[in-house]
C-alpha positions in Angstrom: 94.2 -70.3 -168.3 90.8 -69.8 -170.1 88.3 -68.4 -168.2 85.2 -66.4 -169.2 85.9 -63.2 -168.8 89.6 -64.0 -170.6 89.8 -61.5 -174.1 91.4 -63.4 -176.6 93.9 -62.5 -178.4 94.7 -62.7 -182.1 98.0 -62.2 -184.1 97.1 -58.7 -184.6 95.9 -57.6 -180.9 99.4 -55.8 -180.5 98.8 -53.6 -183.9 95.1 -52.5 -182.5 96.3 -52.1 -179.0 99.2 -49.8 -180.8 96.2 -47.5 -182.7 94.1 -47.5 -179.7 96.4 -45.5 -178.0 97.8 -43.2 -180.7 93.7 -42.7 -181.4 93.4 -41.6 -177.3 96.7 -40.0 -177.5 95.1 -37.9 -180.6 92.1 -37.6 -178.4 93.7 -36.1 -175.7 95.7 -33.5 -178.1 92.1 -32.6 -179.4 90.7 -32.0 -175.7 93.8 -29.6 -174.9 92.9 -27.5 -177.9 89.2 -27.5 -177.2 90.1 -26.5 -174.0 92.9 -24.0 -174.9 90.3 -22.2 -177.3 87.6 -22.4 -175.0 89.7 -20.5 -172.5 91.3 -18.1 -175.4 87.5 -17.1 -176.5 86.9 -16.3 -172.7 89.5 -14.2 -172.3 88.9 -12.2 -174.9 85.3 -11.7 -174.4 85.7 -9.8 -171.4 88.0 -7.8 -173.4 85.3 -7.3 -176.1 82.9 -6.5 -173.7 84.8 -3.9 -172.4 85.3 -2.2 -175.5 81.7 -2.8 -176.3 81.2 -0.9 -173.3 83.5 2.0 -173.6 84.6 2.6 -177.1 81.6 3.4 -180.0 83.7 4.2 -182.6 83.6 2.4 -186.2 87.0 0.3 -185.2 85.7 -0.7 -182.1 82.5 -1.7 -183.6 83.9 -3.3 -186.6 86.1 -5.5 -183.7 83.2 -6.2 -181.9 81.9 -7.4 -185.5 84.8 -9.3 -186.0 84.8 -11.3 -182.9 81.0 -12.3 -183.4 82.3 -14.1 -186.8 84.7 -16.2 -184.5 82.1 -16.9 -182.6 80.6 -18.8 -185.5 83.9 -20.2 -186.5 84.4 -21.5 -183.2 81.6 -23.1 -183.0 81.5 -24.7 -186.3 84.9 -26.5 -185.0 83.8 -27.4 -182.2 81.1 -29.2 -182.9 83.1 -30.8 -185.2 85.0 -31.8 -182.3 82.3 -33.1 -180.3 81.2 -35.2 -183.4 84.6 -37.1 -183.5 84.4 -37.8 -180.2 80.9 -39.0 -180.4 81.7 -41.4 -183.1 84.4 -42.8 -181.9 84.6 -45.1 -178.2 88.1 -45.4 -178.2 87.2 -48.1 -174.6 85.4 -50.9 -177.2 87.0 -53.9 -176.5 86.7 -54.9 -179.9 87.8 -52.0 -181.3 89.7 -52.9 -184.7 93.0 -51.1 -185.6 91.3 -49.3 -189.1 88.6 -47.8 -186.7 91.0 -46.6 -184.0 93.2 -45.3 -187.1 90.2 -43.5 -189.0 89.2 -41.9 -185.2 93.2 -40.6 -185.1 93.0 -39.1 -188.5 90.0 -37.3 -187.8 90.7 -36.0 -184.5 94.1 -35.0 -185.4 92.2 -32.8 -188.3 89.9 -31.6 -185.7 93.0 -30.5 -183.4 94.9 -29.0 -186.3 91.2 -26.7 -187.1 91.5 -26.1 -183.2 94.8 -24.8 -183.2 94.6 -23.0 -186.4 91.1 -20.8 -185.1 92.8 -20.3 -181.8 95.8 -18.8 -183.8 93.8 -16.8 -185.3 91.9 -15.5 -182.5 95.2 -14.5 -180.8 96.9 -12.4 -183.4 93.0 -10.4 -184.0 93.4 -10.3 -179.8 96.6 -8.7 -180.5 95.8 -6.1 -182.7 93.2 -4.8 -179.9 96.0 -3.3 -178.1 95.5 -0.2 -179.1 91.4 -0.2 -178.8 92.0 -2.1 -175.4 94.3 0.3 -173.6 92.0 3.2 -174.4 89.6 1.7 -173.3 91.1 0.5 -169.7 92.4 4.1 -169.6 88.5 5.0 -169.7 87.8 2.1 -167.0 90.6 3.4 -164.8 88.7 7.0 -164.6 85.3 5.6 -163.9 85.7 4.6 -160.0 87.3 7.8 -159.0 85.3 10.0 -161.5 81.8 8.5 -159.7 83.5 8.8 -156.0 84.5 12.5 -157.2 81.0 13.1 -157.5 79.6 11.3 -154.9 81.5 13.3 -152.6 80.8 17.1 -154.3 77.3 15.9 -153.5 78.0 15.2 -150.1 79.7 18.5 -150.2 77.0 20.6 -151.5 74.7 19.0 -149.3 77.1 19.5 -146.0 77.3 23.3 -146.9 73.8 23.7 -147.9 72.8 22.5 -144.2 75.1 24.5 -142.8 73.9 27.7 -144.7 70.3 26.8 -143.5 71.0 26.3 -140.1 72.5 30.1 -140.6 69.2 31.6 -141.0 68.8 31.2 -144.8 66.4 29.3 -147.0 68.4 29.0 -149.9 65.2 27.1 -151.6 66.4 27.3 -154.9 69.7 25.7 -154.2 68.0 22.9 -152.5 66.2 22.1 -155.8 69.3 22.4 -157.6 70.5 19.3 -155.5 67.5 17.6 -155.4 67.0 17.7 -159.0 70.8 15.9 -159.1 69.1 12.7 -157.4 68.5 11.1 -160.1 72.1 11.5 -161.6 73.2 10.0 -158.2 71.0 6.5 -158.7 72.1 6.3 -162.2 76.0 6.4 -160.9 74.4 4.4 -158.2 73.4 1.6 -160.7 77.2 1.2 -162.5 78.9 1.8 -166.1 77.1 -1.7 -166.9 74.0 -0.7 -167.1 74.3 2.8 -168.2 77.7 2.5 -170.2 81.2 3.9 -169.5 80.9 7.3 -171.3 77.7 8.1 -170.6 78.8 7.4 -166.6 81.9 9.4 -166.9 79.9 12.5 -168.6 77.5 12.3 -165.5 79.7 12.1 -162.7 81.7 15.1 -164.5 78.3 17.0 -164.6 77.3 16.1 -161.9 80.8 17.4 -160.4 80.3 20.6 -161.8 76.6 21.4 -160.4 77.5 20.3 -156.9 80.5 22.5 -156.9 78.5 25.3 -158.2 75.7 24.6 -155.3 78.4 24.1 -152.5 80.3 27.3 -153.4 77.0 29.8 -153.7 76.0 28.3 -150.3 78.7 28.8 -148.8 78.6 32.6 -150.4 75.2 33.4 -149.6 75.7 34.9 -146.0 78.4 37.3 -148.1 76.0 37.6 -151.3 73.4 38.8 -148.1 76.0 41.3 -147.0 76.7 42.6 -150.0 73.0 43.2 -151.0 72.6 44.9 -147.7 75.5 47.0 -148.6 74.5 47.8 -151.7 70.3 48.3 -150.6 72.2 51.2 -148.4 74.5 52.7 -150.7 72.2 53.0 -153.5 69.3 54.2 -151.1 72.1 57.0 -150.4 73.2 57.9 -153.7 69.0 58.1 -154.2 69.1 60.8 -151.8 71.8 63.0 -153.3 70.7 62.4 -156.6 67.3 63.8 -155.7 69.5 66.9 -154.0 71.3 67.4 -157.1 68.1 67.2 -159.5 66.9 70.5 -157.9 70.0 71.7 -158.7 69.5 71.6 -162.9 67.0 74.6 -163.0 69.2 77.4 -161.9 71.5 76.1 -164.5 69.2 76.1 -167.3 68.4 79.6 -166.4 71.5 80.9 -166.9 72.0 79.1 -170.0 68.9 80.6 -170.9 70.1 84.2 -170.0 73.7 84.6 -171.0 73.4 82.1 -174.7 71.9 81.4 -177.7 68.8 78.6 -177.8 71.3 76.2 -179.9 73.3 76.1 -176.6 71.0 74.6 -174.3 67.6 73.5 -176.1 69.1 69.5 -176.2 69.0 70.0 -171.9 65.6 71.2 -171.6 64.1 67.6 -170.2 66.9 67.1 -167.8 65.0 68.2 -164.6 62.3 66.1 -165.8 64.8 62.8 -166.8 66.4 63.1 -163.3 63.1 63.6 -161.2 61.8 60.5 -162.9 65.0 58.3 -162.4 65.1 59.0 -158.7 61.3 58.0 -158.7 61.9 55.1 -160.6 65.0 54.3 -158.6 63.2 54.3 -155.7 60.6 51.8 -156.8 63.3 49.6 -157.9 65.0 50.1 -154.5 61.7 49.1 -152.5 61.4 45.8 -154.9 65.0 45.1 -153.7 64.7 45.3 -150.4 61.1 42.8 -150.4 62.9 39.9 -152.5 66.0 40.8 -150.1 63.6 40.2 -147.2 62.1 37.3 -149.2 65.4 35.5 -149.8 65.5 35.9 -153.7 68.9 36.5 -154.4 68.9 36.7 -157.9 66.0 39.1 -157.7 67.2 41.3 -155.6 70.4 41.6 -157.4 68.7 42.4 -160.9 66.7 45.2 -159.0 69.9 47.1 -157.7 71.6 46.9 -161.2 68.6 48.9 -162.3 68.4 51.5 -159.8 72.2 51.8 -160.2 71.7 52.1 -163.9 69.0 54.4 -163.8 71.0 56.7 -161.3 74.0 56.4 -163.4 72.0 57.7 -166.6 70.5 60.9 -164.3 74.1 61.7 -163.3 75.4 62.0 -166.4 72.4 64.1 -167.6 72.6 66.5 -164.4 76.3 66.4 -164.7 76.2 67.6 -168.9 74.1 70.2 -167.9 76.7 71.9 -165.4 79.9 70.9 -167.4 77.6 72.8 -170.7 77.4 75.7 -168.4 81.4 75.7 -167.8 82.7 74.9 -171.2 80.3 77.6 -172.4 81.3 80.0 -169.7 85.1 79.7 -170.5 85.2 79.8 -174.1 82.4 82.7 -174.1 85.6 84.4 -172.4 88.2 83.2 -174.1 87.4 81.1 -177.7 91.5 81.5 -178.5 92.5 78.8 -175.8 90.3 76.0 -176.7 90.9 77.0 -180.7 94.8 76.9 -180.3 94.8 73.6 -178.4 92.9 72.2 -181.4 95.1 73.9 -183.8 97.8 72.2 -181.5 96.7 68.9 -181.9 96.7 69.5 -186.1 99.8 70.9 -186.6 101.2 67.9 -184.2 99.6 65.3 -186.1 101.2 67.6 -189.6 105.0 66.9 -188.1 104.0 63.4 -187.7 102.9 62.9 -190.6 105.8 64.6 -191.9 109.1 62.8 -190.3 111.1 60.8 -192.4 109.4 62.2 -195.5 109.5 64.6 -198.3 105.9 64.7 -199.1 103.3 63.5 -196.9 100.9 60.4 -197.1 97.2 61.4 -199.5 95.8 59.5 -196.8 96.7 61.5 -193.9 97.3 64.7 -195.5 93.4 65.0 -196.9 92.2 64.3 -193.4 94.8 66.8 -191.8 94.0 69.4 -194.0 89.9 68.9 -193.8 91.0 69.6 -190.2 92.3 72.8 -190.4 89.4 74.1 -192.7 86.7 72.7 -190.4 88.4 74.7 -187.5 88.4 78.2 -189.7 84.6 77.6 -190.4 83.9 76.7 -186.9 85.2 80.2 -185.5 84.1 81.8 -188.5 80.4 80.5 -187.4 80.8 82.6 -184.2 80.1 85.4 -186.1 76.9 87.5 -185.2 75.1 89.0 -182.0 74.3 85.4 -180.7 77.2 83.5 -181.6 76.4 79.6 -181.0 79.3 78.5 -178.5 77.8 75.0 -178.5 78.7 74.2 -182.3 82.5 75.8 -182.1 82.8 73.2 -179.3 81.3 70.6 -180.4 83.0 71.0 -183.9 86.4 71.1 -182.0 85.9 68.1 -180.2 85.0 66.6 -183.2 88.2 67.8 -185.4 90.7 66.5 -182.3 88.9 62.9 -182.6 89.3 63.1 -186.5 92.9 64.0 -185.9 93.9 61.3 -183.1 92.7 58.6 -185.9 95.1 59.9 -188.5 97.6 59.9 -185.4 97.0 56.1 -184.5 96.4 55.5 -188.2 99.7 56.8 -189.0 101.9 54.8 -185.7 100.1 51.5 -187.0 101.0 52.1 -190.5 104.9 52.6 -189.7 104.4 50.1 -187.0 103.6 47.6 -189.5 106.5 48.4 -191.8 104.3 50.3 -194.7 
């Protein structure tokens, strides 16, 4: 039955009816691998961008580099994709069986450059592995690193209340967290905006100064204590040290009366050195206690090490003056002791130097032997109706220090297999 709307049918209807569906059948093919690489340059973007994100070394950037030249590749074929498509309407009713075959040949060319970019693209997505699992190692740190510092904040700031509602300003430690605010809106804001490394090396900072704030807060009702402590323990050692300054001119007297100028001329400003220092000290003491009343820590802290310093240096000075007075007393009695225990020491360091050989060492035995000259001269020195104490002893002390360096110079020597 003809009717109008009847297609007619030639001899070779069954041929172009055959190409018309190997052309769609090619079509089809060509949509999978659009599709397929489509989805396989997705994928691996977010796997780019992550790297992009975390990693800035030379590989990652030269991958990153590498990926943008698919890009172009990608598209190059697919537009060629979308241009076989275009050209071709595979529907036509009078499509002819050379057209249909011409639209197979070139979309089966357009699937085979598909499929061959795709291929491609997965064995470069493959030899990310390496870069890639860094990377998520980095990623996997980021959450907790940012909650870790989130909550030393919340830390800091709990036990900085707390410490306030205690009595104490603690002003500077409240700047100290303030000053962390804007740290806290940048973690606030995300590793997208601000970048993986540079998030994680904030929230670790971050970390740290909160701790630091949180654990002095929660020490400042002790650091108060110890000040306090300290404010009365100096203020007493003040005191004595005043007592004992009084104390250095009946010394000096005597060392005036019983020995020779070179004995005691070196102590002549003690008295004066310790009356300052206690004056000084106190000063310092009276700064303490105002930044102690005041709430500056730090201040008052720097104030006691310098009253504790200066009362150290006035100790020593009173306490030279009266162990001058002894030495001098006992070996102006008796020089022999204090000669022999040198002596001692020499002829000690002499068997030393001696075991195990038949000659000793030019490098100890020059020392050892200076040693005993220096200890003739020294007692020869006392010689005369004001002998000078001062310089036998001091030249003895000076002779045992020489000789207990050729002692540990010998025991490193043998200890070291020369």
């Amino acid at each position: 039955m003809n009717g109008g709307g009847t297609r007619r049918w030639g001899w070779g209807s069954g041929r172009a009816e055959h190409q018309r569906a190997d052309a769609q059948a090619a079509k089809d093919a060509a949509a999978a691998a659009f599709y397929e690489l489509d989805t396989a340059q997705r994928d691996l973007r977010i796997s780019i961008e992550t790297l992009s994100a975390v990693d800035d070394s030379r590989a990652a950037q030269k991958a990153v580099s590498d990926f943008a030249d698919f890009g172009t590749r990608i598209d190059q074929v697919s537009h060629e994709y979308i241009t076989a498509v275009d050209s071709h309407d595979l529907d036509r009713d009078d499509l002819d069986s050379g057209t249909a075959a011409r639209a197979q040949a070139e979309l089966k060319k357009t699937t085979q450059d598909l499929e061959r970019v795709r291929a491609d693209l997965e064995r470069f997505g493959q030899g990310l592995g390496p870069l890639l699992s860094q990377a998520e190692t980095q990623l996997a740190r980021l959450a907790p690193a940012v909650e870790r510092a989130k909550q030393g904040l919340l830390a800091a700031s709990n036990a900085l209340d707390a410490t306030r509602a205690s009595g104490f300003e603690a002003d500077d430690l409240a700047g100290r967290l303030a000053a962390l605010s804007p740290d806290l809106t940048r973690l606030n804001e995300g590793a997208g905006r601000h970048g993986v490394q540079d998030t994680l090396q904030r929230a670790d900072r971050v970390v740290r100064e909160a701790e630091a704030i949180r654990g002095e807060a929660e020490r400042l009702p002790e650091t108060a204590a110890e000040i306090d402590k300290r404010l009365s323990s100096l203020r007493t050692r003040t005191q004595a040290l005043q007592t004992r300054a009084g104390q250095v001119d009946p010394v000096l007297s005597e060392l005036r009366r019983r020995f020779s100028a070179a004995c005691w001329q070196d102590l002549q400003q003690v008295p004066d050195q310790a009356t300052r220092a206690v004056r000084q000290a106190e000063e310092k003491l009276a700064e303490g206690r105002k930044a102690r009343g005041e709430q500056r820590w730090a201040d008052a802290t720097s104030q006691l090490s310098t009253v504790r310093a200066l009362l150290n240096g006035a100790d020593e000075a009173i306490k030279a003056a009266a162990d001058r007075l002894q030495r001098l007393n006992e070996v102006s009695f008796d020089k022999t002791k204090e000669v022999e225990r040198t002596r001692f020491a020499i002829r000690d360091a002499q068997r030393l130097a001696m075991a195990g050989r038949s000659t000793p060492d030019p490098r100890h035995a020059g020392p050892l032997d200076d040693a005993v000259e220096r200890v003739d001269r020294a007692v020869e020195s006392l010689e005369g109706r004001h002998p000078d104490y001062w310089h036998l002893l001091t030249e003895l002390d000076a002779v045992k220090e020489s000789v207990h360096q050729v002692v540990d110079q010998i025991r490193e020597q043998r200890a070291a297999g020369h």
